[in-house]
N, C-alpha and C positions, 0 to 999 in steps of 0.2 A: 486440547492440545497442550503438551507441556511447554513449559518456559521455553525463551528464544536459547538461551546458553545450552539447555538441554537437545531442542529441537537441532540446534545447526550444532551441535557436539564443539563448543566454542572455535567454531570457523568459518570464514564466509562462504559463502555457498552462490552460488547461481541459477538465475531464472533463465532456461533454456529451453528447447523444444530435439537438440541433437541431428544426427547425420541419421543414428541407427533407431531402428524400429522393435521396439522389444517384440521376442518372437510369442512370447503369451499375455495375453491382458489381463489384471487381476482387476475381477468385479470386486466396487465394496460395498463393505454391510451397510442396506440403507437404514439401521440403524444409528451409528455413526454419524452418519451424514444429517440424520432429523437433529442429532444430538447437534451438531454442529450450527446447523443452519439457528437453533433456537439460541443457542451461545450467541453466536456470532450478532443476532438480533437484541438481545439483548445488552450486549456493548455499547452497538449503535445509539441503540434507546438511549443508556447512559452520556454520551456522548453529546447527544443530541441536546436533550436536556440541563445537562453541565454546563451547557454554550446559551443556554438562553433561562429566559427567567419564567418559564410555561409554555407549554404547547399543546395539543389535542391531539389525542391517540391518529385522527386521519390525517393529519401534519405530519407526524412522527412517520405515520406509513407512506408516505408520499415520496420523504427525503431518502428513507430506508430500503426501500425499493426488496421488501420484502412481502409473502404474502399477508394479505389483513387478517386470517384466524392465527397467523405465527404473532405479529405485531401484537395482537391483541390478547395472547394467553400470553406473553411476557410479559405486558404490561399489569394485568390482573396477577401473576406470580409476584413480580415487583410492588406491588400494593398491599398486598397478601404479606409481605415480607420488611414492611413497613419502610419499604426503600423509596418510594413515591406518594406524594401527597398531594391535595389538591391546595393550585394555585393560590396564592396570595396577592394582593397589592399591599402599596402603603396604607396604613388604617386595619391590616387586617379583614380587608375587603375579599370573601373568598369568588374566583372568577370560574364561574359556573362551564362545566366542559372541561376544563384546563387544567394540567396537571405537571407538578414539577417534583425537580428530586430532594428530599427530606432531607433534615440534616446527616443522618444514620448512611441516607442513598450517598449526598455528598461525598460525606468519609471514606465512605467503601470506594468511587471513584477516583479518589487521590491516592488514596493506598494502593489502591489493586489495578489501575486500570491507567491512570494518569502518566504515572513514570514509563510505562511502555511509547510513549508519545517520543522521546525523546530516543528516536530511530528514524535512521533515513534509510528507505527501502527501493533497493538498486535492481533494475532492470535491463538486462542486458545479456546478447548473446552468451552464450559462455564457448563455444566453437567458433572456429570459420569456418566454413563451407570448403566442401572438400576440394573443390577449383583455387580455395585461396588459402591451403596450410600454410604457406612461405611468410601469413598474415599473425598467425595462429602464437607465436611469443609475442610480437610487437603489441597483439589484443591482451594478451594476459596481463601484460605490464599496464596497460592503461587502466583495468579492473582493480588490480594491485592499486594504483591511482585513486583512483574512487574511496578505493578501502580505506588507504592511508589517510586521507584528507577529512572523509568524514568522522575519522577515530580523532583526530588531532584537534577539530572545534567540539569534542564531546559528545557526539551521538554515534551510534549504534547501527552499523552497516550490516544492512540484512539484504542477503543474495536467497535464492530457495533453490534450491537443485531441483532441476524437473527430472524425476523419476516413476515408475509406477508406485503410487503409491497405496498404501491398505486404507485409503480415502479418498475424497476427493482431492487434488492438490490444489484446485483455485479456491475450497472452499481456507486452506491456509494462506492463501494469496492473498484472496479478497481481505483477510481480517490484519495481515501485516499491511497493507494499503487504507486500511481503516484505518489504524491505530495509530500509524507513523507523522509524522511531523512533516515531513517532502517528501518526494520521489527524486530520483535522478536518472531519467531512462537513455543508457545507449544502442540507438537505434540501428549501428553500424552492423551489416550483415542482415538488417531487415527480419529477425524471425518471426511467423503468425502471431505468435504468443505473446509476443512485447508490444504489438498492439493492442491485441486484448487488453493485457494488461494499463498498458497509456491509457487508453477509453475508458477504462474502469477506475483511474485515478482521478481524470480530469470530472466523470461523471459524478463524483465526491467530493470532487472541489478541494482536491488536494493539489496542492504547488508542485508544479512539474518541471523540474529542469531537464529539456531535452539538449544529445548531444551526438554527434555523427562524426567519424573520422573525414575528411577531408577529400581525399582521393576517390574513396567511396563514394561519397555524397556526389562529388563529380561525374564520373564514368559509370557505376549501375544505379546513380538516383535520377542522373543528369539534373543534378541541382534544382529538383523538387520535394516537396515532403507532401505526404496522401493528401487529398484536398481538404480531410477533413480533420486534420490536423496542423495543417497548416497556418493558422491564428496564431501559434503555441510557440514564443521565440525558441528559437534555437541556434546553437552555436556549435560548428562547426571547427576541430582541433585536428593537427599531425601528429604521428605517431613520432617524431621525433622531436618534438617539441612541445614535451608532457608539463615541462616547467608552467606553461602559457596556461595550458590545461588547467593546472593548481589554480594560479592565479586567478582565473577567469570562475571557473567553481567554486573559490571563497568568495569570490565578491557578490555570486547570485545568492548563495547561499546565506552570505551572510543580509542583505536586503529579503531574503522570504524571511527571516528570523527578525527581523527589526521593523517588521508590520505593526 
């Protein structure tokens, strides 16, 4: 996948699902997609291991929720590649099974992979439903919102246009939801995908700030959220009082950052 500035052609973009139905499907190469899937595995891997001081190839596959011959040829290329080593304690104690990232792994982690962390990846309708276009400025202005706010404490607001793409598109999903530092999901107008998407952040144990316009949440949620979502605070904003919005999105924002 090329760079984010390349990939969103430096503009935010939207995670949607649409009104319209494109009239032809493009199959992709499962080539691509194997290529992908082993990328994507091996970030993880790095990732994983960056955050702790060793762990065991069936650990590593546990949290990665990928398959164990994909987990396990990354890892053997990564070893291969003198990017992982086997564990250490104090004393130089080596811990038999265990294996962490090398100094060489480290470096390549920070340089290449670390700085992408510092992106907040924003889910949310990018329409209103055809029953509610009269909604359809009042919602852009609030995405606009998001934009602006996240550019303003220094990270990197990444929307994905759901389009047909010559790949998978969750498998770019999944790896911006990897990489990112928070989420910030607006739930408002309910689409399939944004759930997906929530489920697949929370199951990552990424910081989720959920957010619903008001009216809405009222009248088509009846002041419910799915039950299995529900744990997950959320807050609740009007379209005419986006300032509150600001306010209340730095301050969550700013407490997931000061963990």
């Amino acid at each position: 996948m090329s760079s984010a500035s390349t990939s969103l052609d430096n503009a935010f973009r939207y995670s949607c699902d649409g009104d319209q139905k494109p009239e032809t499907l493009v199959r992709p190469d499962s080539s691509l997609l194997i290529a992908d899937e082993h990328r994507l595995a091996r970030e993880i891997i790095f990732d994983i291991l960056y955050k702790s001081n060793g762990s065991t190839p069936s650990l590593i596959g546990s949290k990665a929720y990928f398959p164990e011959g994909t987990i396990s040829d990354e890892i053997v290329s990564l070893n291969a590649s003198d990017n992982v080593c086997n564990a250490v304690v104090p004393g130089r104690q080596t811990l038999s099974g265990m294996i962490a990232l090398s100094l060489r792994g480290r470096e390549y982690y920070e340089s290449k992979l670390l700085h992408r962390r510092q992106q907040a990846f924003i889910i949310a309708a990018c329409n209103a439903p055809k029953n509610m276009q009269e909604k359809q400025p009042l919602h852009l202005n609030t995405l606009a919102k998001y934009k602006a706010v996240v550019e303003s404490i220094g990270l990197e607001p990444i929307f994905q246009e759901h389009e047909e793409p010559r790949k998978n598109i969750f498998v770019d999903i999944f790896d911006y939801i990897d990489t990112c530092e928070l989420v910030i999901a607006d739930l408002t107008f309910e689409r399939p995908n944004c759930y997906i998407e929530v489920g697949y952040a929370l199951a990552r144990a990424k910081p989720v700030l959920i957010f619903i316009e008001n009216e809405y949440f009222e009248k088509a949620m009846e002041n419910k959220l799915p039950f299995d979502i529900s744990p997950v605070k959320m807050q609740n904003y009007q379209y005419d009082k986006l300032d509150d919005l600001e306010r209340i999105l730095r301050e969550r924002i700013g407490k997931v950052r000061s963990r």
